[in-house]
C-alpha positions as CSV (number, residue, x, y, z in Angstrom):
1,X,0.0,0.0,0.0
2,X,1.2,3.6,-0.7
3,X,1.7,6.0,1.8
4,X,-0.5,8.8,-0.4
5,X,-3.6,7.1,0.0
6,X,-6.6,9.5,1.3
7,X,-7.8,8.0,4.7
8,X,-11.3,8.7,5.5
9,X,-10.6,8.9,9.1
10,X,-7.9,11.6,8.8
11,X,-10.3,14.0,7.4
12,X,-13.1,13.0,10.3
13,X,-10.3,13.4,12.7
14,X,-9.1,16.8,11.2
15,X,-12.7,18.2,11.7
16,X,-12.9,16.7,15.1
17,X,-9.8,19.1,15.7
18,X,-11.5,21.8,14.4
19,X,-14.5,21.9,16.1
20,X,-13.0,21.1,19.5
21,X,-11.0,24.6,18.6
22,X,-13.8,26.0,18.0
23,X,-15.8,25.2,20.9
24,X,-13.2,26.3,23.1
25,X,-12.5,29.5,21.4
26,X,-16.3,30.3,22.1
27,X,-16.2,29.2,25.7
28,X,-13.1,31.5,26.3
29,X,-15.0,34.5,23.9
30,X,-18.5,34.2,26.6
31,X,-16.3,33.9,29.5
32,X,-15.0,37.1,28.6
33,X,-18.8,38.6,28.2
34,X,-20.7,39.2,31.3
35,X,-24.2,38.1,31.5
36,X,-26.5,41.3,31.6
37,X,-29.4,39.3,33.6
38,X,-32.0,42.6,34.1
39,X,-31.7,42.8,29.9
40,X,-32.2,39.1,29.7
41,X,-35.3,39.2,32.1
42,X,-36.8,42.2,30.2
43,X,-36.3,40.1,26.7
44,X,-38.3,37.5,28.5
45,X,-41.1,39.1,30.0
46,X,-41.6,41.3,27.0
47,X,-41.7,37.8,24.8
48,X,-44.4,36.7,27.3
49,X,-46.6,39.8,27.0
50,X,-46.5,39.7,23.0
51,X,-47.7,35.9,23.5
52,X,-50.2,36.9,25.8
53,X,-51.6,39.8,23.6
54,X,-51.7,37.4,20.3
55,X,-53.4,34.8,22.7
56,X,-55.7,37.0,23.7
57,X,-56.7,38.5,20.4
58,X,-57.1,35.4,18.6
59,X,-59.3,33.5,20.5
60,X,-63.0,33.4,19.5
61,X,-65.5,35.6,21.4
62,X,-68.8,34.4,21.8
63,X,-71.0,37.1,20.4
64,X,-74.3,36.1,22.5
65,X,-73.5,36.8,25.8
């Protein structure tokens, strides 16, 4: 067997590498960030009272009572 053969599990092991880089670039990158929680807890409530509203104005209204 030559020695220039492509081997499948080269490549596979090349992108495991790479990812594995990748990930730990982005852990180190949000370790860096600070969590803003009062801007996270405002995204969330707001998202809930935008549900609630569309909730609210699509449900079906009994017109007899």
């Amino acid at each position: 067997m030559s020695d220039h053969n492509e081997k499948p599990e080269d490549n596979e092991t090349v992108r495991a590498v790479k990812r594995a880089r990748a990930r730990a670039e982005a852990a180190a990158e949000s370790a860096k960030k600070p969590i803003n929680w009062k801007a996270a807890a405002g995204i969330g409530i707001g998202s809930a009272a935008i549900l609630g509203a569309l909730i609210y104005a699509t449900r079906n209204r009994d017109k007899s009572k």
